[in-house]
C-alpha positions in Angstrom: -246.8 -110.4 75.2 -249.2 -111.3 78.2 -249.4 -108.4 80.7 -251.1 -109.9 84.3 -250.8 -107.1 86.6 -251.7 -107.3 90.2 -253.1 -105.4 92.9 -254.6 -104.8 96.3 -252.0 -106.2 98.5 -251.3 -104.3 101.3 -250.6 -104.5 105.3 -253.9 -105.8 107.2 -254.6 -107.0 110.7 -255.4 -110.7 111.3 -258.7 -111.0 110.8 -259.3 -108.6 108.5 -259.9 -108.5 104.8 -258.0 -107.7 101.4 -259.5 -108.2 97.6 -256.9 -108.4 95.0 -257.1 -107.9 91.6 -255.0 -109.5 88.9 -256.0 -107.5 85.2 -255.4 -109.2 82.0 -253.8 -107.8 78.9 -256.3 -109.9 76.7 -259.9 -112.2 77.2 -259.5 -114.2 80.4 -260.9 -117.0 77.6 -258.0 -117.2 76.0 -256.8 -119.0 79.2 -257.6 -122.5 80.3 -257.3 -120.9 83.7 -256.3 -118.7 85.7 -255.0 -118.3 89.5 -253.1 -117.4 92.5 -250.1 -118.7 94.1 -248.5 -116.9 96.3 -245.0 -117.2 98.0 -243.8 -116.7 101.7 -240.0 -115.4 102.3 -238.0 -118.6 102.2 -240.8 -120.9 101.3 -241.9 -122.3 98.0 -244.7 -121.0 96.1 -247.9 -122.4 96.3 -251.2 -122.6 94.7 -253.4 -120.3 96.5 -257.0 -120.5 94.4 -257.4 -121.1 90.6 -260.9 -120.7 88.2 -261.3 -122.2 84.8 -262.6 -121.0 81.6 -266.0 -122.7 82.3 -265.9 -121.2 85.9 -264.9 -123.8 88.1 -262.7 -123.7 91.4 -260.4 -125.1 93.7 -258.8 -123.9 96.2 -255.8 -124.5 98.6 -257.0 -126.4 101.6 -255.6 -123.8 104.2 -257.6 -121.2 102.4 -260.4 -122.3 102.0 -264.1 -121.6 103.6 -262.0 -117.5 103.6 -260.3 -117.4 100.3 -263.0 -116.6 97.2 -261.6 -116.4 93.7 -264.0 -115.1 91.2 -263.8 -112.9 87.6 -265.4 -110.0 85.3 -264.9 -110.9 82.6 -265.7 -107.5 80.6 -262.9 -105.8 82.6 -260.5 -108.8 82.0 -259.7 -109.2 85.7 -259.6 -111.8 88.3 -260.5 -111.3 92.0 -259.4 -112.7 95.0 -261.2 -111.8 98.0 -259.2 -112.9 100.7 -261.3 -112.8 104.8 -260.0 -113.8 107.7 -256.9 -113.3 107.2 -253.9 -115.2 109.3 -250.6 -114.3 109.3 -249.4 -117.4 107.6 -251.2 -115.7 104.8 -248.0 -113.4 104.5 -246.4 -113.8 101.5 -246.2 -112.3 97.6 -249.3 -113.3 96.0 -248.9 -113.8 91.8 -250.9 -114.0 89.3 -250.8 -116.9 87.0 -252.6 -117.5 83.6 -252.1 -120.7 81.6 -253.1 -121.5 78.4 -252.8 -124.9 78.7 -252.4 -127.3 81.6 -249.6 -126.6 82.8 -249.1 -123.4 84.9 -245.7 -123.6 84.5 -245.3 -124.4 80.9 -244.5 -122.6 77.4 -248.1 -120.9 77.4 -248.4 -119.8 81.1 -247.7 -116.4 82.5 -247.3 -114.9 85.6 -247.9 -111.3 87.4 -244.9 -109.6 88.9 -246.9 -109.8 92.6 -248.8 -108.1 94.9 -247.5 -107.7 98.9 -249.7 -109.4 101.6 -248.8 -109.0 105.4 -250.7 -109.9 107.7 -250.0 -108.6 111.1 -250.7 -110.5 114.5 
């Protein structure tokens, strides 16, 4: 069983900065990728930033320019350091690993979340 557990979240003023960290119970290589999404109260989740095995990224278009996903991969960990923050950025922020395409499918696993809020 994949373990993806999160942390970092927190309570932060707008403007300010958080770094989560998203620790993997195996090789980050065993995943095609990996990623953020993260979900507001009453909204649907969302793809926040996601790297590939080869180390390629995309990101969300409100995030990006602040948002900075990046890995160790000796520590089997996944970053996401997270500046100038808003407080549309308020939301639970999971960690997702797929195997395959699909972040959704058979061979994708997910974190149980890390709090965000961003106060105005």
């Amino acid at each position: 069983q994949v373990q993806l557990v999160e942390s970092g979240g927190g309570l932060v003023q707008a403007g300010g900065s958080l770094r989560l960290s998203c620790a993997a119970s195996e090789s980050i290589f065993s995943f095609n990728k990996m990623g953020w999404y993260r979900q507001a109260l009453g909204k649907q989740r969302e793809l926040v930033a996601r790297i590939t095995t080869g180390g390629s990224t995309n990101y969300a278009d409100p995030v990006k320019g602040r948002f900075t996903i990046s890995r160790d991969n000796a520590k089997n960990t996944v970053y996401l350091q997270m500046n100038s923050l808003k407080p549309e950025d308020t939301a639970v922020y999971y960690c997702n690993a797929a195997r395959f395409l699909n972040d959704y499918g058979p061979g994708a696993y997910w974190g149980k979340g890390t709090l965000v809020t961003v106060s105005s």
